[in-house]
VOGU-3710 file (C-alpha; in Angstrom, 3 decimals, decimal comma):
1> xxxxxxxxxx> -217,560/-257,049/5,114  -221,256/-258,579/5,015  -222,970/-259,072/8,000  -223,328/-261,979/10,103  -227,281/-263,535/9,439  -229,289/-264,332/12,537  -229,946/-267,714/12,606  -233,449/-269,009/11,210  -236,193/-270,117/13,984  -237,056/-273,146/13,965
11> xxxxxxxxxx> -241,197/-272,657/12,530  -242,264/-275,436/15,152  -240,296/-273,732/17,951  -241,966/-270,290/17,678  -245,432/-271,681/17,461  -244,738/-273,511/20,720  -243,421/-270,402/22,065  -246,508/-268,624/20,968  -249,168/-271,216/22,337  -247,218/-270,336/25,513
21> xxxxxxxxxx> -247,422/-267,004/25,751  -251,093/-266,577/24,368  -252,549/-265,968/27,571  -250,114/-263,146/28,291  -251,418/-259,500/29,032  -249,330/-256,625/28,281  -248,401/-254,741/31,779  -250,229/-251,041/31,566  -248,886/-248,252/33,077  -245,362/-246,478/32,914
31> xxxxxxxxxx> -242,537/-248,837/31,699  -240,276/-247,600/34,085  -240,192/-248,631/37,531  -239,317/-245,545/40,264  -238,220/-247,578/43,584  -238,083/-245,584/46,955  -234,705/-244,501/47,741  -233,816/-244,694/51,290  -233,474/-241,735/53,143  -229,653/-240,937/53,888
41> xxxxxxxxxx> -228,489/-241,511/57,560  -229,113/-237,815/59,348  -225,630/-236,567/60,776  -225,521/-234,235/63,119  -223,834/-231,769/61,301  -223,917/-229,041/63,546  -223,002/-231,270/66,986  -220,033/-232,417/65,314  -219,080/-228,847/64,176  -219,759/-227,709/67,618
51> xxxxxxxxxx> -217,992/-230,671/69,224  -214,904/-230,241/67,258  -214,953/-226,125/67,426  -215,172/-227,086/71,094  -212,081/-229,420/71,134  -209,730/-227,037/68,770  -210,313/-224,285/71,542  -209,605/-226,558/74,201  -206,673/-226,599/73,129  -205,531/-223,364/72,136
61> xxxxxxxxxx> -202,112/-221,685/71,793  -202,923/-218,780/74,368  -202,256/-220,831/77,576  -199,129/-219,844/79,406  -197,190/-222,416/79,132  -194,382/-221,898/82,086  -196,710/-222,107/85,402  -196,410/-225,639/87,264  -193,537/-226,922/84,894  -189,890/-228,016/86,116
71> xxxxxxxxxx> -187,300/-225,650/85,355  -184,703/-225,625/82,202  -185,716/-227,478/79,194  -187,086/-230,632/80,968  -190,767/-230,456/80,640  -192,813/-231,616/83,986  -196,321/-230,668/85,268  -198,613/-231,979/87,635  -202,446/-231,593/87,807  -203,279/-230,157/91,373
81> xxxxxxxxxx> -204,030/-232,589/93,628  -201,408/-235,121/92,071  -198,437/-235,840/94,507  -195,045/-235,615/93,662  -194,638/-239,332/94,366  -196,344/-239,982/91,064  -194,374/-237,852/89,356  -191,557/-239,310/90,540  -193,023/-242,536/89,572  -193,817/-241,359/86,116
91> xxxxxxxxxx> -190,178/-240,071/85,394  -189,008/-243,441/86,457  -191,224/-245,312/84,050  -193,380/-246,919/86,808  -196,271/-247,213/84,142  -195,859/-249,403/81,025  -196,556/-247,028/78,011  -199,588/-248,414/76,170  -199,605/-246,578/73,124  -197,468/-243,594/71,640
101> xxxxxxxxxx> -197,763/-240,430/68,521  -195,250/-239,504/66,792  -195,371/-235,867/65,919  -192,333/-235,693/63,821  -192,582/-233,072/60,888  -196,249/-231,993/61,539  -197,216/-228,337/61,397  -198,497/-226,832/64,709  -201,931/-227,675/63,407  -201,676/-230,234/62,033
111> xxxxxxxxxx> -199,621/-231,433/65,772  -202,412/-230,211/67,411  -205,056/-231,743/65,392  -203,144/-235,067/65,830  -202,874/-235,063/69,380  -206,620/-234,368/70,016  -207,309/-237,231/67,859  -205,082/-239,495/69,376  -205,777/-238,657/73,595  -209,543/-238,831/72,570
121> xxxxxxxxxx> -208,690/-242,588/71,668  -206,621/-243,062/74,352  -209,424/-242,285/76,755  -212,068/-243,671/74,844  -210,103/-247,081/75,234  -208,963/-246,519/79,140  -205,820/-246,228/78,233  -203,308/-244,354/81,427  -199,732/-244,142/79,931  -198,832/-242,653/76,951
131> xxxxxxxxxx> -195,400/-241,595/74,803  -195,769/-238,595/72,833  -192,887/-238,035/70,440  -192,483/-234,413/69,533  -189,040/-234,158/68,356  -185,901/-232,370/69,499  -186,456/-229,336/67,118  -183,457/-229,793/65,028  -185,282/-229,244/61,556  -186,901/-226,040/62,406
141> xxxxxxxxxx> -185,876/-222,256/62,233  -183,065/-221,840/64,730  -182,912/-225,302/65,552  -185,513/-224,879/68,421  -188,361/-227,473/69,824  -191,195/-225,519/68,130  -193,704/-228,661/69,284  -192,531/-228,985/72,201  -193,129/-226,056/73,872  -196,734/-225,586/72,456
151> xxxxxxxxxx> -197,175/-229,262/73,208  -196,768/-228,561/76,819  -199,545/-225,836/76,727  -201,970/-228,214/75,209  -201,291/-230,627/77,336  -201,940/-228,658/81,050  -205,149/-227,663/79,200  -206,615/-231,389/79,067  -209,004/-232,086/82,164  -208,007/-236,005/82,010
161> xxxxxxxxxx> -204,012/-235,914/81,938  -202,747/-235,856/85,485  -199,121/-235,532/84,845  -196,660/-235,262/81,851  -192,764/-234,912/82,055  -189,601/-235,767/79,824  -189,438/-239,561/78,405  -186,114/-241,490/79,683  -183,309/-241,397/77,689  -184,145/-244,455/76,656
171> xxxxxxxxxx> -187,759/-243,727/75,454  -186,781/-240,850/73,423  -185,183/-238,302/76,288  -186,205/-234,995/75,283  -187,633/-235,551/72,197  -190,489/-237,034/73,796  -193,188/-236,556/77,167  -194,592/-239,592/78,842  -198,551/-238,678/79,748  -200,767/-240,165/82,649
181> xxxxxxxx> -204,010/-239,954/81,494  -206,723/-240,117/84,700  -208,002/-243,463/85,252  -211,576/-244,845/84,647  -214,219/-243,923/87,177  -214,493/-247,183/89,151  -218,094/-248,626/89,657  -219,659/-247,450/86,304
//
């Protein structure tokens, strides 16, 4: 197969293309242009290590659990300080729930990693009732509420929840704590 010619130039087109490039001087240097690269955005590595070191400790696995908590399998607790009138309240669903985690089928890690993530939000956006879902444990070893028991712990060891106890039946019964988060410092 023959190649495909190049068209001929026109002879009175390329001397009118010459004449207009006669003046032209050839650029000197390097024919390669290095631009400045931007310097990447600094990250605080080590503050956000620290910070989330900090937070995974917070909420460890070595608090004891049963202090302050209603009896039986219905979880309860209640910061010191916090009556049992809003307890009450909080049982009785006094609070709209603004925003809920599920924590069905997560590791104890991965629960916990989850639940910082999501009460960190929850503050950050001045939120003050929350549904956390942890499951009634009937897909683990011995059919027991692995998450629910450690979420308990984690919870009594977070400065800005006042109170936690068992959803309503309605709202998930014991598969599931309703949370009331402290509410935003007024005048700031």
């Amino acid at each position: 197969m023959s190649k495909p010619r190049k068209p001929a130039i026109d002879p009175a087109e390329a001397e009118l293309f010459r004449a207009s490039v006669s003046d032209v001087v050839p650029l000197t240097g390097p024919a390669r242009i290095e631009h400045e690269r931007p310097l990447p955005q600094s990250v605080p590595v080590r503050r956000v290590r620290d910070e989330r070191e900090a937070l995974t400790e917070s909420l460890s696995d070595q608090a004891t659990w049963g202090a302050g908590m209603g009896t039986g399998e219905d979880l309860s607790h209640a910061r010191n300080g916090v009556g049992a009138q809003t307890l009450r309240k909080l049982r009785r669903g006094h609070w709209v729930t603004q925003d809920e985690l599920d924590l069905h089928g997560l590791t104890a890690d991965a629960a916990r990693s989850a639940l910082m993530e999501f009460l960190n939000r929850s503050v950050r956006r001045g939120l003050r009732c929350l549904r956390i879902i942890h499951g009634k444990g009937l897909g683990s070893k011995n059919h027991e509420p692995v998450l629910k028991r450690k979420l308990a712990g984690w919870l009594m060891q977070r400065e800005e929840i006042l109170a936690f106890c068992q959803a309503r039946r309605a709202d998930g019964g014991s598969g599931a704590v309703v949370v009331l988060l402290r509410g935003a410092a007024r005048g700031s």
